[in-house]
N, C-alpha and C positions, 0 to 999 in steps of 0.2 A: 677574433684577435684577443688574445690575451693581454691582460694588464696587472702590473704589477706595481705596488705602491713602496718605494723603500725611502725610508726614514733615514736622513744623513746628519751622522754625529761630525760636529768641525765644521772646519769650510768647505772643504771639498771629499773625494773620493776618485781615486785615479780610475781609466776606467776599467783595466785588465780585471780591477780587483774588486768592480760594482757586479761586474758579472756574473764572478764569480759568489760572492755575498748575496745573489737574489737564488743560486741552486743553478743556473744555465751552464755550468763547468763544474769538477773537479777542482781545478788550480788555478794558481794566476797564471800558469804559465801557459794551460789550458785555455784561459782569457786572452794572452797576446796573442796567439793563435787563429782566436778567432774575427780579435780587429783585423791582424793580417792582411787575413782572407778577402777583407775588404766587406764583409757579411753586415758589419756594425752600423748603424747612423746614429747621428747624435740631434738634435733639435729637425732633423729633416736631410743632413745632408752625411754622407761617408764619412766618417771619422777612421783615419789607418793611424792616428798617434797611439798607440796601446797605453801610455800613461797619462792621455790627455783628461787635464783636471774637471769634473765632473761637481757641478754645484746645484745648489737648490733652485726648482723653476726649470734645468731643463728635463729634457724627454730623449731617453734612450731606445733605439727599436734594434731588432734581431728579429730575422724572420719575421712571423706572427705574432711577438711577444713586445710590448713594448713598455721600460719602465718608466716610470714619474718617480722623479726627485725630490721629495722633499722636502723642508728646513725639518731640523727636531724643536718640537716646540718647544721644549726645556731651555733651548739655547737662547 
């Protein structure tokens, strides 16, 4: 499994557009697509919201890929 660690500026990150921000898509639109499909989980469970807001602390999985969220420590 792969893992991915992305550094979130603000409070959140919608999630069409985390996806696409770690390289697993093209576009955000690319990203809705791929919640869609239903392919996405969010802390464990399916996430089909394509803009559902996405904060520091949780864990995104696709396939074999799953990313960790987070805080920037700047903030």
């Amino acid at each position: 499994m792969q893992t991915i660690d992305f550094e979130l500026e603000g409070d959140y990150v919608e999630l069409n557009m985390l996806i696409k921000l770690v390289g697993l898509c093209d576009s955000g639109g690319a990203g809705k697509a791929i919640v869609a499909s239903g392919a996405v989980r969010v802390d464990g469970t399916v996430e089909l919201r394509k803009t559902c807001k996405i904060r520091a602390g949780q864990v995104v999985g696709i396939d074999d890929v799953e990313i960790h969220v987070l805080a920037d420590p700047e903030a």
